[in-house]
N, C-alpha and C positions, 0 to 999 in steps of 0.2 A: 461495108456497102452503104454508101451514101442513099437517105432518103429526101423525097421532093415534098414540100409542104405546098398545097396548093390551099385557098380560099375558095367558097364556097361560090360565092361572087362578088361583087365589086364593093366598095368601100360602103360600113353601113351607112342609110341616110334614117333620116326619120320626119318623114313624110308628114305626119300629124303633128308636128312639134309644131308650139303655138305659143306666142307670148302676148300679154294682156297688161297693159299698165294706166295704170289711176292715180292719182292722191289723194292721202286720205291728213286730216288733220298741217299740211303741209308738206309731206314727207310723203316720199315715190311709194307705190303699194304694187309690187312687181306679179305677177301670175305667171307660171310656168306647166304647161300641161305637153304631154306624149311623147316624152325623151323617156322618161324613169316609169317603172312599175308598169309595167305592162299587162299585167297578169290581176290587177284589182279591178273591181267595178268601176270604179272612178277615184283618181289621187290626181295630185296638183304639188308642186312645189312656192310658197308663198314666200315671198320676201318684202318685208317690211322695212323701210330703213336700211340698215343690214343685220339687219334680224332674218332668220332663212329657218321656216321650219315645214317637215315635209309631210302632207298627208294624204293618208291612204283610206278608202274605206269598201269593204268587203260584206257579201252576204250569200249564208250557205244558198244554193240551186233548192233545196225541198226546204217546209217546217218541222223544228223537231215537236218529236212528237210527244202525249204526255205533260202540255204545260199547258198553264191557264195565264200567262203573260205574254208580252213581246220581250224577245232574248237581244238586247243591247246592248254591248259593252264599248265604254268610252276607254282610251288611255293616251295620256299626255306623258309622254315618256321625256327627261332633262336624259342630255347626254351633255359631259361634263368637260368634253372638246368645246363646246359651244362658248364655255367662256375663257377657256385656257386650261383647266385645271386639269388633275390628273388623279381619280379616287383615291381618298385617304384610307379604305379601306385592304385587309388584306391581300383579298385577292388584286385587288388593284383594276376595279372593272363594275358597273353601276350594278347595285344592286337591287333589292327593291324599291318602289316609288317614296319621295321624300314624301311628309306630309303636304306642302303646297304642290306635289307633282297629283299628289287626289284629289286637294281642292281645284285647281285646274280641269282634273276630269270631271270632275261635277259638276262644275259650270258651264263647262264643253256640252256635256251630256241636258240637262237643267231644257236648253230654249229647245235641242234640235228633236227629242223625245215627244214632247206633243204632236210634233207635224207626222209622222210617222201612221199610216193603217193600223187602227185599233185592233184590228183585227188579224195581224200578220203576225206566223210566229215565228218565222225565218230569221235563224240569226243574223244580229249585221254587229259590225265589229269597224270602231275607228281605230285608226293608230294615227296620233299628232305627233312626231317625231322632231325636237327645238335641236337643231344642228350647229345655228349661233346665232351670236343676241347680241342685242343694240342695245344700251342700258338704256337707251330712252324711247324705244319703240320694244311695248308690251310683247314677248312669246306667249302667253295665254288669247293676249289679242288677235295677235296673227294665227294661232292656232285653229281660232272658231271662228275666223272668216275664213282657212282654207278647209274647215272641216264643210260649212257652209255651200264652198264652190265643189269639191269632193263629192257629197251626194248630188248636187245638182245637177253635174254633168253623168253621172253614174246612169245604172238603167236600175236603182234600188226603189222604190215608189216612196216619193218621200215630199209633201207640201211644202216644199221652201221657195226662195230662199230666204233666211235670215242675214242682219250683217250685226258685230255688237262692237263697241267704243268703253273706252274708258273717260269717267268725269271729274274733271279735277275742280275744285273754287281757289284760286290764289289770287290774292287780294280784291277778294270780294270778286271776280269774273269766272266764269264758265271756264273750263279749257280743257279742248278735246284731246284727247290721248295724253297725256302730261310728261312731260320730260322728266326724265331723274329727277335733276333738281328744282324743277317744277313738284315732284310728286314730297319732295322732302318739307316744302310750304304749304301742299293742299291742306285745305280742310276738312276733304272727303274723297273719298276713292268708291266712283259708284260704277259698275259694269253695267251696262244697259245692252240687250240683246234685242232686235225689233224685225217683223216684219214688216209689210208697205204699210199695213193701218194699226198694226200692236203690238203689244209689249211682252215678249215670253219669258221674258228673264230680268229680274233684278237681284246685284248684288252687294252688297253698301257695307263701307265703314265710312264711321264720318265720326268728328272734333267738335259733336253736340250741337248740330244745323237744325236749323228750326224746321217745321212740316213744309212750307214754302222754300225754303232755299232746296231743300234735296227734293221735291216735287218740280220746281224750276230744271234743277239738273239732271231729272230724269229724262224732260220735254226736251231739254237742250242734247240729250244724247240721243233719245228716238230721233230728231232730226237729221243728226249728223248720220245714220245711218241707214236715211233713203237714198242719199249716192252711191255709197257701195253696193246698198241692194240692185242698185239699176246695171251698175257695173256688170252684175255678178250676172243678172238678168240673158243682159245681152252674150256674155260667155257661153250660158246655154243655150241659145237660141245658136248657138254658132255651131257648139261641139256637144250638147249635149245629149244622151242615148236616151232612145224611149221605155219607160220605167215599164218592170218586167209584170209579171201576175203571176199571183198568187196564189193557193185554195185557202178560201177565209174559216176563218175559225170562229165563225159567231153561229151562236146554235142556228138552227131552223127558225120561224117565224112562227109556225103551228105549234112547235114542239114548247119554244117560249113560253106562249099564250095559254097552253093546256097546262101548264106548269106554275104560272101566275094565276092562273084563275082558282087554281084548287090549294094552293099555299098559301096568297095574298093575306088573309082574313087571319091565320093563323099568325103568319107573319109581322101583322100589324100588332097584335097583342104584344109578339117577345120583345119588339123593338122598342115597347112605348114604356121607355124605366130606364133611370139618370144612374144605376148599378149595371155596370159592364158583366160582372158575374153572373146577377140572374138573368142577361139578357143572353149570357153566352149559353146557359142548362137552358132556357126556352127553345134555342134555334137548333137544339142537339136533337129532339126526338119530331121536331120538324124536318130534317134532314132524312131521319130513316124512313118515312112515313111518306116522303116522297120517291124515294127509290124504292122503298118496295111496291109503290103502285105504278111506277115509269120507267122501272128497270129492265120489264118485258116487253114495255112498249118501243123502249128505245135502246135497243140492246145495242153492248158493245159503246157506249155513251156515256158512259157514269160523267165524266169529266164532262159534258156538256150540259148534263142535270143541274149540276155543280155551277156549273155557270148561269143556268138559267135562274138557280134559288139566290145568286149572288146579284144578278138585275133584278130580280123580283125585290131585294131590299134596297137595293140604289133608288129604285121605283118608287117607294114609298116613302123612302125619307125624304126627296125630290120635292114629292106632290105634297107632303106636308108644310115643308120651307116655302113652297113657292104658290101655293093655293091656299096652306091655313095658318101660313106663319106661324108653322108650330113648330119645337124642338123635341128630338127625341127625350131630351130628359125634363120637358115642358117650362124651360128659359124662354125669357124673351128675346131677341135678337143683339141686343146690348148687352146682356147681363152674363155675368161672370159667376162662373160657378163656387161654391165655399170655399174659403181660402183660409190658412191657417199660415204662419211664421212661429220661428222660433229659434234661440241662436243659445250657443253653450252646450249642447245639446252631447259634446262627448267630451271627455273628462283627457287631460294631457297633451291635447293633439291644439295646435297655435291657435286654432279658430275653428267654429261649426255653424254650419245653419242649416237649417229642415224648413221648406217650403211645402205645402201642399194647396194644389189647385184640385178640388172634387178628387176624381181618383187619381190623378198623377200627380209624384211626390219625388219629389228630391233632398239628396241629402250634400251639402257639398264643404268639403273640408279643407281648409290653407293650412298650406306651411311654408314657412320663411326658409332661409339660408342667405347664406352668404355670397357674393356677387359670382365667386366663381362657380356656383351650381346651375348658371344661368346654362343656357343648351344651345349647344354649337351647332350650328345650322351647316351641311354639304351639301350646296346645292347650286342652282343655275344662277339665284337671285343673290342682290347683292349683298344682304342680309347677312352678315358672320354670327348673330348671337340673338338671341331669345331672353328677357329678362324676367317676362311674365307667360306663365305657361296657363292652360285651360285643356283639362284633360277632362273626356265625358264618356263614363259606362254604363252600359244597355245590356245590365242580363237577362235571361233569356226568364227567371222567376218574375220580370217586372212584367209579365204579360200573362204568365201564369203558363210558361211553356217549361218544358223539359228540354234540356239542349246542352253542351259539354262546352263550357268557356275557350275560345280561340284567340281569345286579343281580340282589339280591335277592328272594325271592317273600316270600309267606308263611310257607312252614314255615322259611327260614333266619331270619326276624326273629323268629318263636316260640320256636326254638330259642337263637337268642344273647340273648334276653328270659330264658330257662327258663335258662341258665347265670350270667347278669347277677346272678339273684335269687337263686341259689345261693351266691355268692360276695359280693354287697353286705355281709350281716352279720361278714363276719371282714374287710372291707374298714378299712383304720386313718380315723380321723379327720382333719379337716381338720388340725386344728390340730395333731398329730400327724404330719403328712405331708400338707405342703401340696401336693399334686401334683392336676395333672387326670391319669387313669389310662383307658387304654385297650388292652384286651386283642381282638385278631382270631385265631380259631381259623378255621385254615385245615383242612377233614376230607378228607389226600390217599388213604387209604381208606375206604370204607365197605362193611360188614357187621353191621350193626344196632348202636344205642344211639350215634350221633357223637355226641350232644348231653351225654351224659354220661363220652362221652372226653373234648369240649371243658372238662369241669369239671374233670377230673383235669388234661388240660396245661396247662391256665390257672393252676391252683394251682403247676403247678411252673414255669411262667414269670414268674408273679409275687414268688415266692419267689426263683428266680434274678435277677429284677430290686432284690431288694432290698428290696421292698414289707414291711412288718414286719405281716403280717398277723395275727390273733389266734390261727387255728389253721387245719390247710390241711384244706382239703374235698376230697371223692370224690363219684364219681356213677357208679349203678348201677338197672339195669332188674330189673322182675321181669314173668316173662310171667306167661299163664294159660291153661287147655285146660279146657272144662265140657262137660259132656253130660248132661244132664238132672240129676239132684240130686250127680253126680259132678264133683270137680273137682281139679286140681293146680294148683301152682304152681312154677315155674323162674326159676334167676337167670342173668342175663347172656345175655337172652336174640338168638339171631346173628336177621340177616334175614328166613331162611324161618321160624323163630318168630314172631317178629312178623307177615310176612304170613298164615300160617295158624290163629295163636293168636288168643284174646279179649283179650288186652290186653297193654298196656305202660305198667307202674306204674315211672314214673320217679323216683328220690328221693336228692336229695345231701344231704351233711352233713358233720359233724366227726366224730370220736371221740364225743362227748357228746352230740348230738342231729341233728335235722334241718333244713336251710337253706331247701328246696325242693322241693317234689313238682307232679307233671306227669301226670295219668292219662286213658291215651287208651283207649277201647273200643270190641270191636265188636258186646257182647251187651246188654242192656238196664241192666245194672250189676250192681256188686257188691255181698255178702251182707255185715252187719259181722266174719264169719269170716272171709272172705278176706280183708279190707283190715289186719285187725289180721297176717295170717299174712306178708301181701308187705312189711310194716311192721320184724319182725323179721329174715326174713331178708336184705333190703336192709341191714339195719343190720351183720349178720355182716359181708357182705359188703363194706361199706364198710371196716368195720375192715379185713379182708384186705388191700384194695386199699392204704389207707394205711400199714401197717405193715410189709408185705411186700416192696412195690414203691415204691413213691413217697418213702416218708421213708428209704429207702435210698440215692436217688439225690441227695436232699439235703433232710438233716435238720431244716434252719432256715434263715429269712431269710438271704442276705448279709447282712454284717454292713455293705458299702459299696456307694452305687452303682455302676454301670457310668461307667468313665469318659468314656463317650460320651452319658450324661443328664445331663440340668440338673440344678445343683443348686438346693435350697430354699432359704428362710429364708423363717420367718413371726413375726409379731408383731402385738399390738395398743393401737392407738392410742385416746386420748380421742375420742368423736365430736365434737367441739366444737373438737379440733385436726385436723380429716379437713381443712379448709380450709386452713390453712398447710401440711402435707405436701405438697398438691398446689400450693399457691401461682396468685396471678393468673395466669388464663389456662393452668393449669397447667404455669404457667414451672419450678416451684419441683421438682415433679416428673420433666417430662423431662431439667431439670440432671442432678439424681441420676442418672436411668437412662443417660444421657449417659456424666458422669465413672466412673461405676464400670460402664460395660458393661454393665447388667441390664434386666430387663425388669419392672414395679413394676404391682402392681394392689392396688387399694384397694376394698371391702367397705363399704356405708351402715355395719355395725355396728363399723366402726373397723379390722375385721382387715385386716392387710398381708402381703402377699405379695411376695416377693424372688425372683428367676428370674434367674440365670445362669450360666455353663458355669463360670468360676472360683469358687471359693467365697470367696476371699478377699475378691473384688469385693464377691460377696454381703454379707459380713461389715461391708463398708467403707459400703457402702448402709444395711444395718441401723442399723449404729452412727450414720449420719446423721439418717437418721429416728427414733433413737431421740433425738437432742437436741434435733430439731423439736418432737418430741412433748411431752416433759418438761423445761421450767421449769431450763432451767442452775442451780445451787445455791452459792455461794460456796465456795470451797474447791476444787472441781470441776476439773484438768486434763484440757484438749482441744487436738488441735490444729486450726490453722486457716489459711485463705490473707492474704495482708496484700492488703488490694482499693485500696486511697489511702492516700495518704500526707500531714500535714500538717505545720506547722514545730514542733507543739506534740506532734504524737503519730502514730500507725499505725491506721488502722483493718483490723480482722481479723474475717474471714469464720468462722465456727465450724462451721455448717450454711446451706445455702439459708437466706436469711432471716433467720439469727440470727446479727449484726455487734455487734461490742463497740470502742471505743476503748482502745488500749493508750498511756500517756501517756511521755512522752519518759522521766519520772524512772523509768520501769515497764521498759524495755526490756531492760535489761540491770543483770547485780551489779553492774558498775562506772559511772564517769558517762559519763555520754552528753554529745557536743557538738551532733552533729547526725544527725536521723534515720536518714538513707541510710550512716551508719556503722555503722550495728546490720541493716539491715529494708531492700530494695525491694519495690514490686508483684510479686505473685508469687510470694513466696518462702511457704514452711511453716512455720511456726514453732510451738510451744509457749506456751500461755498457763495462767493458773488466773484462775476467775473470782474477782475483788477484793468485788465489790455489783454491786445491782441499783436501780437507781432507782426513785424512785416512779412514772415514767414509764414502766418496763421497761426500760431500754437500760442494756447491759453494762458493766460496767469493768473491765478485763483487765491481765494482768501479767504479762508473760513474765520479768520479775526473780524473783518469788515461784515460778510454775512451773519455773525452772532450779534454784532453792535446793531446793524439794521434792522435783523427780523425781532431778536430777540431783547435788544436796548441795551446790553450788558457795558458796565463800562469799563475804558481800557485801562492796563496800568501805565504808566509814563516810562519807564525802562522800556517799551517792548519795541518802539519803530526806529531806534538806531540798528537794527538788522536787518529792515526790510529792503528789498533788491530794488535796482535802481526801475521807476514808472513803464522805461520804453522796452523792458522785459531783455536787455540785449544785455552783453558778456564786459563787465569791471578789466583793463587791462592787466593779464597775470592771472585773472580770475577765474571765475564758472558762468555757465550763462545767466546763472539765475543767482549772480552779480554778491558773492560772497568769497572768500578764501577760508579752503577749509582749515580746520585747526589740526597741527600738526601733532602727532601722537609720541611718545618719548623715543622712540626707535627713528625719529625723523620722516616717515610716512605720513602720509593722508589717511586720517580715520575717516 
């Protein structure tokens, strides 16, 4: 029985479908909105180039309930279609986010987090979804201009819009969004995120720019990203929905003030002391002493008390920053709290250093290997290989909590990412220090700024390991306190700054300029005053740091490694002899690493790398490969192993692979009768190479190498048997230009 399919009705259309196109940097910046995703608050598809990534952004109908934050979550998701590829993993399908898929989300999350109702505690939830990528048009970039247009056309309540660029310097000029091979010449790589009049997001590596070049390139990037904001402007004004409402979550007014006024006094006391611990036992029996007097007044509220005693301390540290210029642990406004360095600090391990800033302390510790421990990157970016790692951990004892170790979250991979990129540009070169290098900063205190302890004890763990870095870097915070058109700025700033301040402008560097900045906020951004103001004193600061304390404890690289790390040796080979280094099946190779104990890795582009605890070995490896490498030359003593023996002569092993005949007349200054009176298998001997045939195969001469190295002089009987110069065959003869002597039975002995 045949059935009818019928449609519902006529072909879909889609009425709202809307496309929006701009330039940005050169290069088309495409907007796609009301085809896809029907069903979010507001999503957009953005095409960059032909970079095309999709975003969606969502937020539940009620707040949950029970929290004292706003519930945000960012995720930049790489799908690995986007560049071709096809997961190396088993299951064959993405799994969790690579490390740069978090830094991505935290940068994402970073500008659009301030604009957001302080007071809303409705989840909202991005998904940046990179479908495919332009290598020269940013997928983080396009992500956070279409995360950007996403809320703004949404109905989620939300201050935007933002638009953010990438800043490149190659040769010496600005350049906005930067090409692959643009980015492969920058000198800096700065993220700038901007509204019409400020700055919510900086994020920066840079190749040691002075305070004025990456201050320049921040302006140059606020700029470029008032046309897109106007772009993005008029999309809403076109499609955008009216943002919904909310029930706010900010206590009462009365309930506040009744809560302030009978705390306040108490409250000033616990706060006023530079010891996190006894400020923490002060504000404990402050806490009880207010709920049991406003737990009946405002019943079913705990969490709102809670929050009232949590403004009531923002309150005061406020009005002391910004009325008495005071600190809570009675600093002046520049001044850095006590600082200690110290490096050797643990016994076997390549290198160590211990920083401590007041009470946060890090401990960060190198270790070398060998190139192939370097970390293979599977991801969207073009990136195959990692040589310098920075790993940073945050237990939960550095704050004085109780909590079960999970790995890593987000904020420790942002933060050992924000140290990584600090310290990559003084990092030495391959070829320079053939090492894989991996620094873990362990933070056994914390009291604001670990991220930029971990840059100070890493510089001096690296330096104590040896590492001949180009010059050592420091890292240091600077807060900020605003209240309407007023504002200050503090360096080194502890915990309760940060939790009660507007930001924390993070920035390492050398003596000479800057490596890294990291800037987190919690007002709608910065004015170009400020940034130029937290720009200089960071830099004071820095100097202090390095000159005071750290290059006291130790001045300069070791001059040797730790006797407990490998040692190098690198080199480079012909590519066209990458094949006989390694030899069939790579016989020729594991020999080497075999006889001289090492560990040997070879590079498509010919470089050689040498890994082992002796260095001599190392040396004896080199030297091998280096004869592999390069064409034996006549004249040339080596030594070699004798591998056969024959009536007429010795064959002798030079390198894997490269055997030469030494002929009877050849073995010795005096005459020879029979071989095994000079030479068996096995033995070492000395040779110099005689020629080379037209075939390539050696003629050797341990006679000529003992007269040269060692002076010996010859007898006069001995070169009427030596085989003819051009190493080829006597007619009747052998190739190595003798006839053998005949044995009584009329055979060849």
């Amino acid at each position: 029985m045949s059935q009818i399919l019928e449609f519902a009705g006529e072909h879909m259309t889609f009425d709202s479908y809307k496309v929006y196109e701009t330039e940005l940097a050169g290069r088309p910046l495409v907007v796609k909105t009301g085809k896809t995703t029907q069903l979010a608050n507001g999503a957009c598809m953005v095409q960059y180039g032909e970079t095309t990534v999709h975003v969606a952004a969502t937020a539940s109908p009620k707040p949950r309930d029970g929290i004292d934050f706003f519930p945000l979550s960012v995720d930049f998701e790489e799908k690995l279609y986007s560049v071709g590829k096809i997961p190396g993993s088993f299951m064959k399908r993405e799994g969790r986010p690579s490390e740069k898929a978090i830094l991505a989300s935290r940068v994402i999350d970073r500008p659009i987090r301030p604009l957001f109702p302080k007071d809303m505690r409705n989840d909202v939830s991005i998904v940046a979804t990179v479908m495919s990528v332009d290598p020269d048009c940013s997928p983080e970039i396009t992500a956070m201009i279409g995360t950007s247009i996403a809320l703004s056309i949404s109905d989620i309540p939300w201050n935007g819009p933002i638009s953010a660029v990438s800043v490149g310097m190659v040769d010496g000029e600005y350049v906005i969004n930067p090409t692959a091979d643009q980015r492969e010449k920058s000198r800096m790589a700065v993220t700038v995120a901007s509204t019409e009049k400020k700055i919510p997001m900086i994020e920066a590596g840079a190749d040691i720019v002075t305070d004025e070049e990456m201050y320049n390139g921040i302006m140059a990037g606020h700029q470029a990203n008032q046309g897109v904001i106007e772009f993005i402007k008029g999309i809403q004004a076109e499609i955008g929905k009216d943002k919904f409402t909310y029930p706010s979550n900010e206590p009462d007014h009365d309930m506040f003030e009744d809560i302030k006024d009978f705390a306040i006094e108490d409250i000033k006391v616990a706060l006023d002391t530079d010891d996190k611990r006894i400020r923490d036992e002060r504000l404990k029996p402050i806490y009880d002493m207010v709920h049991e007097k406003f737990d009946e007044v405002y019943p079913d509220q705990a969490a709102k008390i809670d929050e009232c005693l949590y403004k009531t301390q923002k309150f005061v540290v406020r009005r002391w920053l910004l009325d008495e210029q005071k600190r809570v642990d009675g600093r002046g406004m520049n001044q850095i709290r006590p600082l200690a360095s110290e490096v050797g600090v643990l016994p076997r391990v390549h290198g160590s250093g211990l920083f401590t800033r007041g009470q946060t302390q890090v401990l960060s510790v190198v270790t070398l290997g060998p190139i192939s421990d370097r970390q293979l990157l599977d991801g969207i970016d073009e990136e195959e290989f990692k040589r310098y790692m920075h790993h940073y951990n945050f237990p939960s004892y550095s704050v004085g909590e109780t909590k079960p170790s999970r790995g890593p979250g987000r904020r420790e991979i942002g933060h050992g990412a924000l140290a990584e990129r600090a310290l990559l540009p003084v990092i030495p070169s391959e070829m320079d220090f053939p090492y894989a290098i991996r620094v873990v900063s362990e933070v056994l205190s914390s009291n604001g700024s670990t991220s930029q302890g971990s840059i100070c004890g890493s510089t001096l763990a690296l330096m104590d390991a040896g590492v001949p870095i180009k010059a050592p870097v420091a890292g240091i915070s600077c807060g900020l306190i605003t209240e309407g058109d007023r504002w200050m700025t503090m360096v080194d700033i502890q915990g309760l700054e940060d939790f009660f301040g507007d930001m924390d402008f993070k920035v390492g560097g050398t003596h000479e300029g800057i490596t890294a900045i990291q800037m987190d906020l919690k007002i709608d951004g910065l004015t170009p005053e400020m940034v130029w103001d937290a720009l200089v004193k960071t830099h004071k600061a820095r100097d202090f740091i390095l000159d005071d304390i750290m290059l006291k404890a130790i001045p300069e690289p070791r001059k040797e490694l730790s006797k407990y790390a490998p040692k190098m040796l690198s080199l480079t080979v012909p590519v066209d002899k990458i094949r006989e280094v390694i030899g069939s099946g790579g016989k020729v190779i594991q020999k080497i690493s075999a006889d001289c104990e090492v560990k040997i890795d070879i590079d498509d582009d010919g470089k050689v790398f040498i890994c082992g605890v002796d260095i001599e070995k190392c040396k004896q490896a080199y030297s091998i490969i280096e004869i592999i490498a390069k064409d034996p030359q006549p004249g040339e003593v080596f030594k070699g192993v004798v591998t056969r023996l024959m009536d007429f002569g010795a064959f002798v092993e030079i390198a894997p692979g490269k055997e030469g005949m030494v002929h009877i007349s050849q073995l010795d200054v005096k005459r020879t009768e029979r071989v095994t009176d000079v030479v068996n298998v096995g033995d070492t001997i000395m040779v110099m190479v005689e020629g080379i045939d037209e075939k390539g195969r050696l003629n050797l001469s341990r006679r000529e190498a003992l007269i040269k190295v060692k002076g010996l002089v010859p007898e006069n009987d001995v070169s009427d048997r030596r085989p003819p110069r051009d190493g080829g065959r006597r007619e009747g003869g052998h190739r190595d230009g003798y006839r053998p002597r005949r044995n009584n039975n009329g055979g060849n002995r």
